[in-house]
N, C-alpha and C positions, 0 to 999 in steps of 0.2 A: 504494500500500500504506500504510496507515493505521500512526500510531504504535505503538498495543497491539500491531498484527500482528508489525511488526517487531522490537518488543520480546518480544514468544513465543518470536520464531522466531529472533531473537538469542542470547535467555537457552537456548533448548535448546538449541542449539549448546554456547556456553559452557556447562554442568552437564555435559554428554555426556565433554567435556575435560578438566572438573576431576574426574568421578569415574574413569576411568578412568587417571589420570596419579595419583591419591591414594588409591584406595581401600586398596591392598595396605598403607599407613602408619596407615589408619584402624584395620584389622583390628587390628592391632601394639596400637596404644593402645588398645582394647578390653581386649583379651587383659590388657594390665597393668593396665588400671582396673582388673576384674574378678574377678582372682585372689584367692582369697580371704587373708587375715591370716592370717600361720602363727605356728602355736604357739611358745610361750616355746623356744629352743634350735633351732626347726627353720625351715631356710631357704624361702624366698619358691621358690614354681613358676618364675618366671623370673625370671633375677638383671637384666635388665634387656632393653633392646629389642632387641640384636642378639640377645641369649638365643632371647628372643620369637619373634624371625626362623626361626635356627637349630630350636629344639623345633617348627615351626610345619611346615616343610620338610618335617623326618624325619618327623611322622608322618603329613602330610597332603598332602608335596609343591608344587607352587605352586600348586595350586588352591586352596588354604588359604588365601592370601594372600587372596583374593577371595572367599571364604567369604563370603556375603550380600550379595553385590551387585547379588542378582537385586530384591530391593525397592526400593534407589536406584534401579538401574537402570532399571522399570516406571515409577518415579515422579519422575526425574531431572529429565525435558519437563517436568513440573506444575509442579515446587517451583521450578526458576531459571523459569521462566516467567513463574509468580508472582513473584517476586523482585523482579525486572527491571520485570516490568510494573507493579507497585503504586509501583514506587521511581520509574518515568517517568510514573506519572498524579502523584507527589504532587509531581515536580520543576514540574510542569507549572499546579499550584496553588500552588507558592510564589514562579513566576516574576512579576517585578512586568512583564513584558510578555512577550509572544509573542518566542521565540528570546532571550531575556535568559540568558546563561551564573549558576550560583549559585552563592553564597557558599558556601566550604567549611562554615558550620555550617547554612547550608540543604538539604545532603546529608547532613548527619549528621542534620538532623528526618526525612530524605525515606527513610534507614537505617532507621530507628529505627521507621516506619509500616509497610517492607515487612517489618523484620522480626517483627511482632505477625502480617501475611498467614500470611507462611510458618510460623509457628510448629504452627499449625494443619495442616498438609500432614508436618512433620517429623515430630512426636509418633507417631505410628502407623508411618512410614515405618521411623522408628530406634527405637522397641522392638522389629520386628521384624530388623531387622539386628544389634541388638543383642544378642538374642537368639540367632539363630547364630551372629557370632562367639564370643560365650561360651561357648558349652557346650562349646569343644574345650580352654578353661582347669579344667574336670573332669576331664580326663581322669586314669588312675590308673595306675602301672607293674605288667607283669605280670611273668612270670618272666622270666629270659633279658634285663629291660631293655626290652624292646619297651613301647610305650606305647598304648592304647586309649581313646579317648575316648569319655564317654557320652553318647551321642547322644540324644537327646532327640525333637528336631525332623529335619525329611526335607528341608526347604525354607520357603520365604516365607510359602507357602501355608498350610503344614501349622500352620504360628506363629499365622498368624490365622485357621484354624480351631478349634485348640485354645484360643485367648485366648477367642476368641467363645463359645466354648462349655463352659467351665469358669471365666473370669473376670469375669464382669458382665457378658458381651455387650460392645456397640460401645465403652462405655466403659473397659472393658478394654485397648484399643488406643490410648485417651488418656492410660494411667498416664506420669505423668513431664510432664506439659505444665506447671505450675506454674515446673520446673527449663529447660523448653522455651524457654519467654517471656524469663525470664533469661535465658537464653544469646543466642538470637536478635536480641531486643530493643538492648542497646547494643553486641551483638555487631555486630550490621550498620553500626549508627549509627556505630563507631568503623571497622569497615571502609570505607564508601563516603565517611566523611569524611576518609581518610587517602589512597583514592584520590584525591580531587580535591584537597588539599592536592599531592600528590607531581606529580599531572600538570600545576598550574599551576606548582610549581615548577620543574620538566624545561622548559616551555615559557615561561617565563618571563613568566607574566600568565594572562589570562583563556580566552584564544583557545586550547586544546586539540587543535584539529581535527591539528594538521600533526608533530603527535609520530610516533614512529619506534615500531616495533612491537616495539623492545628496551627503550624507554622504558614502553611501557605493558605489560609484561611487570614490569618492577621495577616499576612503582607498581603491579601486581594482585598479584605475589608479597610486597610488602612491607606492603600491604593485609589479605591474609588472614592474615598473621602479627600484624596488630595487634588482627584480632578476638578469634585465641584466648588473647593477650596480657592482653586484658582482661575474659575470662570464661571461663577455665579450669576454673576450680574447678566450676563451676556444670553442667561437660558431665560431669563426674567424677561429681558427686551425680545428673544427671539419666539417665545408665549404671548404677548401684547400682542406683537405685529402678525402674526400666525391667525389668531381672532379676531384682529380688526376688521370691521366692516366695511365690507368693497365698497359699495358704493355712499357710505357717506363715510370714510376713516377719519382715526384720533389723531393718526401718527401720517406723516409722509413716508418715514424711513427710521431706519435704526438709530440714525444720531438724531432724528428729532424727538423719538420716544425716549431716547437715553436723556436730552435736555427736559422734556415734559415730565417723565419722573420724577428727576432730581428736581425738579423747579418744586413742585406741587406736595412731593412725600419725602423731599431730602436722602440721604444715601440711605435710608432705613428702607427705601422704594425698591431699592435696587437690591433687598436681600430680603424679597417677602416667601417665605414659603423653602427660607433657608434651612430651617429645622426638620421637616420632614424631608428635605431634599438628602440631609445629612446621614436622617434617619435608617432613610433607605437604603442610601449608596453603601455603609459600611456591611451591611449582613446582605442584600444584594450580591457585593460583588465579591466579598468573603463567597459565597456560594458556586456567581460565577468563577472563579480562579479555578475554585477546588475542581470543581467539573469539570471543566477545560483540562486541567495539569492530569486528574485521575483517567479523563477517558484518554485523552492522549499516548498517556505512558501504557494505558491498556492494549494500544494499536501498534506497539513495538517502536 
């Protein structure tokens, strides 16, 4: 079995892991990105993420929590596929020989390539998820206290039907890839270079193979918290612009949402939905790594 193979069929594994161990935390920081700025005197739709949780339950139950996971989930196999497999062809052109272990800032170039791959597979992926879980932070109280959310969309489907067909076509489904690239980009490059940082320091050198699968569970969980440590901000603006409304938008573009935040909710705007984001990312991708590393080493 040929490396690309093993690397597909690692990275799905691993994606399979991390979304279903994280999505429920994803949903959560959606919902707070999303909500809209409430007026002068009147309080925020959710006072923060247990809020989120809580209003999330009552009016949607736990399926809510998983509200749009059916587009991750279609496209889970592609994207760590990709991932994994561009980040082992570039480990693979930066090795100065066959089997040479790399320098931790040679993972971080070989980050930094898969994540421009994936960028392109995310963009569509998540303005449709993004898209349903939003529309349940519309929702409006009726009498009695009960809460109704306006639905909009039906499902995945229904998102890129209607984008295709009232937004520009295919490009429609590209909105936000500018804010994509940024995140992606040194998103990855600081994750996979803090993995192999953590694993050469657990194993104390170069040689990685004989680490313990609670070892590579903290350097994947500690990993994915360094990605979104260092590109926060940029999944907040790249969530705005993704939901903005075609035909009458908030934002022109990334740097005007990036100014209209900061103007209106100060850099606190720019890190809403930081907590669940953190949430998830650490047991996520502690999950993802394990998976990837276990089935991998399993394929010889």
């Amino acid at each position: 079995m040929g490396d690309v193979a093993k690397d597909l069929a690692a990275g799905t594994v691993g994606g399979a892991a991390q979304l279903i161990v994280g999505h429920p935390f994803d949903t959560i920081k959606v919902k707070l990105q999303s909500q809209p700025t409430p007026l002068p005197g009147q309080l925020p739709k959710y006072s923060g993420a247990i809020d989120a949780v809580k209003q999330t339950l009552a009016a949607e139950g736990p399926r809510g929590l998983y509200k749009g996971m059916g587009a991750p989930l279609a496209t889970v196999a592609a994207f760590n596929a990709v991932l994994f497999t561009v980040r082992g062809q570039m480990e693979t052109l930066l090795r100065s020989e066959p089997g040479a272990p790399l320098t931790v800032n040679q993972q971080v170039i070989a980050g930094a390539g898969a994540g421009v791959a994936v960028s392109f597979l995310a963009t569509p992926t998540e303005l449709i998820k993004c898209r349903l879980q939003a529309q349940g932070a519309g929702a409006v109280a009726e009498a009695g206290g009960a809460v109704a959310a306006a639905v909009k969309y039906s499902g995945p489907m229904d998102v890129a039907e209607q984008v295709l067909r009232s937004e520009g076509g295919a490009r429609g489904l590209f909105k936000g890839l500018f804010p994509t690239l940024a995140r992606e980009v040194p998103g990855n490059a600081a994750m996979f270079g803090v993995y192999e940082a953590l694993k050469q320091y657990f194993a104390g050198g170069t040689d990685t193979s004989g680490l313990s699968r609670g070892s590579l569970m903290m350097a994947g969980g500690l990993a994915g918290g360094a990605f979104w440590a260092s590109v926060y901000p940029t999944d907040v603006i790249k969530s705005v612009i993704q939901i903005d409304d075609y035909k009458n938008p908030k934002y022109s573009g990334s740097i005007d949402a990036f100014k209209k935040i900061l103007k209106s909710e100060g850099i606190g705007g720019l890190y809403k939905g930081f907590g669940p984001a953190m949430g998830r990312s650490i047991p996520a991708n502690a999950a993802c790594f394990l998976a990837y590393e276990v089935t991998r080493s399993s394929l010889g």
